[in-house]
Each structure stands twice: as C-alpha cells, then as structure tokens.
N, C-alpha and C positions, 0 to 999 in steps of 0.2 A: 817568779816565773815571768820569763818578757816575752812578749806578741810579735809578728810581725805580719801585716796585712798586705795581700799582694794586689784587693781590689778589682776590678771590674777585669772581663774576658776583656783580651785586645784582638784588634787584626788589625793589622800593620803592613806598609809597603802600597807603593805604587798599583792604585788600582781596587783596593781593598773596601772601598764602596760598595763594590760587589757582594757581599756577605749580606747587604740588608735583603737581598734575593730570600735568602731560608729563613727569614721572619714572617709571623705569622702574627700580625697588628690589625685592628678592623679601624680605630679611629685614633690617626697622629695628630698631635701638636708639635709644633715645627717653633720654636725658640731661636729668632734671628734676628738682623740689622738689616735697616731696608736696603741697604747696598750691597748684602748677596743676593738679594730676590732680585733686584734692577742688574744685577750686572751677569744673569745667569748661574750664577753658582748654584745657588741652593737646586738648580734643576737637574743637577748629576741625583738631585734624593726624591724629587718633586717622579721623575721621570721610572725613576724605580716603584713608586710608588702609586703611577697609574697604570705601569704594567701588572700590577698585581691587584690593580681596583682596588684598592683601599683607601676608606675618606679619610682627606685631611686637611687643614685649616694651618693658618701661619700668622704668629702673632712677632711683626716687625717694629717692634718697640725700642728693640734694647737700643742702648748711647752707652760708648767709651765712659766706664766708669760708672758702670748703674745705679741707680736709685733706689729708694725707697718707695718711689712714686711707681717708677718703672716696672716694680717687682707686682707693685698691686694693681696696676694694669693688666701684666701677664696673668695674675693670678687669677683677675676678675673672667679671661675669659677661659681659661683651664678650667673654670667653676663651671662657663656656661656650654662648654665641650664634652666633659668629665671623659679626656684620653686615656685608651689603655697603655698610650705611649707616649713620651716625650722627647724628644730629638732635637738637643742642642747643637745648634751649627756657627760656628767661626770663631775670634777668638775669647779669650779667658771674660768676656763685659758677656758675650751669648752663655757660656756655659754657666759664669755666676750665678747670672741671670735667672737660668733654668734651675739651676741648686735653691736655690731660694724660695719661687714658687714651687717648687717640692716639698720645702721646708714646710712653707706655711699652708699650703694645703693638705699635708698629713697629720697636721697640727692642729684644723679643725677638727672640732667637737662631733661631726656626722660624719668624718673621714676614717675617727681612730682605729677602726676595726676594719676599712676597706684596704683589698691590695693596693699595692703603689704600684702605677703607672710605670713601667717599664722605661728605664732610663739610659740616651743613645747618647755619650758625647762624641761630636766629631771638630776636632780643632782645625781651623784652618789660618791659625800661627802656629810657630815655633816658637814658645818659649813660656808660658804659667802652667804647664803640667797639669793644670784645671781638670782634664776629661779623666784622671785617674787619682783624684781626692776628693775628701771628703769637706773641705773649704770652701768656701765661697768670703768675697770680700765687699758690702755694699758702701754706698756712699748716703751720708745723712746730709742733703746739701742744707737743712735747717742750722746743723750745727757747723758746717764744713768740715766735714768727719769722714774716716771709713769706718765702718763697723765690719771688724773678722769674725767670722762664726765659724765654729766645725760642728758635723752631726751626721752620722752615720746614714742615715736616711738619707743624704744628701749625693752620696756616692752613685755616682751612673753603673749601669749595668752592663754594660759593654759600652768601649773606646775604642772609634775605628781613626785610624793614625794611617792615615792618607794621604801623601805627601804631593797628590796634586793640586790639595786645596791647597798648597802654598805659593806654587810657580809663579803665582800676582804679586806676591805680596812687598810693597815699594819697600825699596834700600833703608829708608829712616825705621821703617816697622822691624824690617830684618835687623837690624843693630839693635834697637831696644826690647825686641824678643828674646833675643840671643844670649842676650849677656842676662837678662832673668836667667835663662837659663843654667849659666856660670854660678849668679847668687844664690838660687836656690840649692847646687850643687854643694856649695861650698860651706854655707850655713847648715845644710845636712852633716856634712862631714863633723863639725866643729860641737853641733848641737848637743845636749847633755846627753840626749836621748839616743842618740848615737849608735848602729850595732854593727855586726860584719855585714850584713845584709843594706843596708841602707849605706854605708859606704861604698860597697862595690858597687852598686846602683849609678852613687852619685861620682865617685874616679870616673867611670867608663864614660858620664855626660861630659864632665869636664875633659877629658880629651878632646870629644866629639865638636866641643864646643873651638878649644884650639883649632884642630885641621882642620874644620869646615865651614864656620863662621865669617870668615874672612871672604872662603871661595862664595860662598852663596851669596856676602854682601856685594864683591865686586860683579857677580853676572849670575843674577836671578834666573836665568835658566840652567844653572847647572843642577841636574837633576838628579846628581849623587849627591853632591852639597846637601840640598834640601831634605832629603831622605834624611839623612844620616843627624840633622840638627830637629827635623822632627821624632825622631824614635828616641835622640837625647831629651829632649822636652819631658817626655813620656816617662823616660828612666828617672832625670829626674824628680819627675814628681811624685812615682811610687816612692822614691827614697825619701823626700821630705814628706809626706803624708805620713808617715812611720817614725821620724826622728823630730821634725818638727824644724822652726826657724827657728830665727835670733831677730834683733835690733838694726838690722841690716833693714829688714821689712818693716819693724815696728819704726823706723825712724823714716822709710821712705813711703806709706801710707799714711804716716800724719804733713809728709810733706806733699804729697800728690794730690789730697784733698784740697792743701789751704792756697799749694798754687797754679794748679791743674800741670805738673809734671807728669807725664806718660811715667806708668809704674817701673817699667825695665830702665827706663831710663833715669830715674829715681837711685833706683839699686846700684846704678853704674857709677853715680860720681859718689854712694856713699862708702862702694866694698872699701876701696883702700884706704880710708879711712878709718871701718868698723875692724877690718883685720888688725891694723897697727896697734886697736887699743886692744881690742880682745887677746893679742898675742904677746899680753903682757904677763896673760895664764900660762903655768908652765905645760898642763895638760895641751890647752887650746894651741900653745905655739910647735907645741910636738906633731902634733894633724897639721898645721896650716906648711908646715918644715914636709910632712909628707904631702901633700898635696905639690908642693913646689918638684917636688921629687917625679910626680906620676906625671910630668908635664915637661920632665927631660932638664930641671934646674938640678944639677949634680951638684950641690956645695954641701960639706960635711957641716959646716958652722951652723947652726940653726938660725941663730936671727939674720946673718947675712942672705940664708936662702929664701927669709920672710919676706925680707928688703927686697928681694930679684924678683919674688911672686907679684910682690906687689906693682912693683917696674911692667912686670909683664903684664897685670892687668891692666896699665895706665896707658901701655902702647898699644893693646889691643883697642881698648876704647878711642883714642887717638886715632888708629886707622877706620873704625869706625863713624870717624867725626862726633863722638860725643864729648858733648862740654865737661870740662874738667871743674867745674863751680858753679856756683849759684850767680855769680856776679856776670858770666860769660851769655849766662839766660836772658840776661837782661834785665833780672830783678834787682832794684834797688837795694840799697844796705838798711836804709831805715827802714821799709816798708819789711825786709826779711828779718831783721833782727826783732821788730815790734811783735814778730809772732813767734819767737821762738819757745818764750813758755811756755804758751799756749799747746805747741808740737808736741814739745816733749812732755805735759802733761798726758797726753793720748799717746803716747809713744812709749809711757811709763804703764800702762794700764792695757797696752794691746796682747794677743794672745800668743804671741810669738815673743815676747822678752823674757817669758818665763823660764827656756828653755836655753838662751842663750848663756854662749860655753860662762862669762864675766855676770854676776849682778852689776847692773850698772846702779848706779845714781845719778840723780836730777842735774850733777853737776856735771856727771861724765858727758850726759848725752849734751845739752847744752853747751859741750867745749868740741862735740865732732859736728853739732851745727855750726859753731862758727866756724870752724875751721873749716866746714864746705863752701863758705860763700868766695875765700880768697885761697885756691889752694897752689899758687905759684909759690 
C-alpha cells in the first residue's frame, strides 16, 4: 500500500497574509531573523496581530544555517511563553529553525500528552519547500555537520506562500533559491520513492523554474516572476517530502557545513555532476531523458538528451552567475581535498542517500568531489 501526504492547508498568491484575519490565537511565537523585524517585514504579521489584540512575543535568534545552540535558545523561551501558536517567518534557517523547537519541545517529558502549538510557515524565499515538510536540517558547528531530521510533528499547519515577502529578495539569494528549487525537483523525480503524484508536482516546479527564474533574477520586481517561483517552491516540496532526495543534498550539506556554501548554491554546482553518475541507472536515465523532455529538449536518444539536460542546467546557472566549482569559490585544492573523506563520510550516512535512484560508494561519492573542484 503507498501513501501520499499532501501536508499543511496552504494559501497562496499575492496578498495571502490576509487569512491570518480568521485565526483565532491568544499567545504567538514569532520565529525570525532580526533583519525581518529591522527592516519591517515581519510587521505585515505583527500588525495583523494587534488588530485582533493578540499577545505575542518574537524570538530573533535565527543565523543562516541554524544551530544547535540557536534551536535551544528558541526553545528555552517557547518553554517560557508556552504559545498556542508558532509562526515561522522568512527563509528555510527561520522555518528549520521553528521545526526543531517543535520537535524538542513535544519531546519533553511534561509536553507528551499536551496539544501542539499550532504551526504557521510563512516563506519569504523561493526555493527549500521548508513551510510544506516535514524536514528540518540543523547544523552541529561542534562537529562541522548538518544533521537532517524528519518527523511528522514537525509539519506546520498551515503554509501561507505570499509572494510579497519576496519582492526584496537580492539577485544572489534569488539564484541560490531557485535552482534548490530545480534540485529538489529533480531529485523527487529520480528518487526510488517516486510516484505519479510527486512527479507531477515536481515537472510543473521545473518548468516554473525554467520560464521564470531567469525573469525574477534579472528584475526583482517582476511580480509574476516571483509568484510563480514561489508556488514552484511549494510544489516542489510537497513532491520531495513524499519521495524523498538523493546525494545531490547528501553531498551538498556535508559540503555547506565544512565550508559555509549557501545550500542552493551547494545543489547547483553539484546537479550536473550527481545526474551524469546516477544516469548510469537505466531506470534513473529513463526519468532524467523525461525530464529533458518536459523542458522542450526533443531528442529521441536518451543519453544525448541527458547531455542537453545537463547543458541546460549549466547555462542556466551560468546566467545566474553561479560558479561552476569549487576552485572558482576560491577554495584551495589542498585545503578542499584535505576534507573530502571527511564529506563523504556524513554524506554516506545522511538521510537523503537512502533513497537515491544509484547506491553509491565511498568511491563514487569521493570521485564527484573532485571532480567539482576543477569542472572545466
């Protein structure tokens, strides 16, 4: 028998803020980064929120790439709030963030029989699908690690996909959002876990991601652009929360850790490389052949329309101005090479290789690190 979860209410579209009107919350926790409170955003919620006299409190903790530290900061004062709501605001570092302190406070021993806190994600990126899985990814800076977790608990209750919070969001952010978007697209499609439901999901993101990716990166106010790459986001993450990733993610979270690369940007200089080995599967090169296909690549041959795919994702990125290597970052060879066992040991053990279409090996994954540092 297979499952397919479709996840929290959404409301979606320009404007869609508006729906926190017919809630009924007596004390929120606001889960943010102190640069939506300083720069007004968070007051499209703050402002709904004193219209209806409802107490609430805001815990501006979160940093790109959360902590361990960070999460029990949140936590300590959710303890000393005890919200019947929690409202994740900005992008995938707030929403983790907030996953997590859910996690661990329905986890204590005086919680396990109370309701949970009612759970709001509101993205204000495009592109970790975050506000509609059940994932969270933290970082163990003791170890230089990410640790993936999934757990059902962790799923928000309603995702409001409101494409104003994006209209800010600088050109480098829109490129490394975006193309997450692609990877997680594409890694659904390929994944074992695979169904018709999580493929249509993830086709209709990757179109989204073609036609409008491009427009949004070159002029941030286009306000169909942005639309249309935030409701992508959203699709595809119901489709990967269902199917699951691959080594795409397990190879660029052990890399994002050890040398603070931005996750989407991680993903981008690893896809063309993770596709070319995986579509050595004949299952896996049959999807990535259709995928080439829903993206208007007509070639009958299959591995040449792999090779076109993969072209096409290298000039996308390109126009995006992201670096094609590790070398281009400006990290040294010794200094990259000195850790790549290291990677791939936590890249071999993360929760997202399980599912991937190739079992890899210690050798496979350690020959698409090097081959990302020089990829001329």
């Amino acid at each position: 028998m297979n499952r397919f979860e479709v996840g929290p209410q959404i409301f979606y579209g320009r404007g869609s803020i508006g729906c926190l009107i017919e809630k009924d919350f007596r004390n929120v926790l606001i889960v943010t980064e102190e640069f939506i409170v300083e720069s007004k955003i968070a007051n499209k919620i703050t402002n709904i929120l004193d219209l209806k006299g409802v107490k609430y409190s805001i815990f501006t903790g979160v940093i790109p790439d959360p902590t361990v530290e960070v999460v029990i900061k949140g936590l300590d004062m959710m303890i000393k709030n005890v919200p019947d709501c929690i409202i994740a605001l900005g992008g995938g570092s707030s929403i983790d963030t907030a996953k997590a302190m859910m996690y661990f406070y329905m986890n204590m021993d005086k919680n396990k029989d109370v309701l949970k806190p009612y759970f709001v994600s509101i993205p204000t990126t495009s592109g970790t699908g975050s506000e509609v899985t059940s994932y969270s990814v933290i970082t163990d800076t003791k170890k230089s690690t990410k640790i993936a977790f999934d757990d059902k608990r962790m799923m928000p209750d309603l995702a409001i996909v409101d494409s104003n919070f994006t209209m800010t969001v600088p050109k480098k952010v829109t490129a490394d959002t975006g193309i997450d978007i692609l990877t997680h697209s594409v890694e659904a499609i390929v994944s074992q876990k695979a169904s018709d439901f999580s493929d249509t999901l993830a086709e209709g993101a990757i179109k989204l991601v073609f036609n409008y990716l491009i427009r949004a990166y070159k002029n941030g106010n286009d306000e169909i652009a942005r639309e249309k790459l935030h409701n992508a986001s959203t699709m595809a993450g119901v489709a990967f929360n269902n199917s699951s990733l691959g080594i795409n993610h397990s190879l660029a979270h052990a890399l994002g850790a050890k040398f603070h690369i931005p996750h989407g940007r991680a993903n981008a200089i690893l896809l063309p490389h993770v596709i070319d080995f995986n579509s050595k599967d004949e299952e896996a090169s049959k999807r990535y052949a259709y995928i080439a296909n829903s993206i208007g690549i007509d070639i009958e041959d299959e591995k040449t329309s792999i090779r076109a795919l993969i072209k096409a994702i290298e000039i996308l990125n390109e126009n995006l101005e992201i670096p094609s290597s590790i070398e281009e970052m400006g990290i040294k060879k010794e200094e990259f090479y000195a850790c790549i066992d290291e990677m791939v040991d936590l890249a071999m053990v993360d929760i997202c290789t399980s599912n991937n279409p190739v079992k890899p090996s210690r050798d496979n994954l350690i020959e698409i690190y090097e081959k990302l540092y020089d990829s001329k």
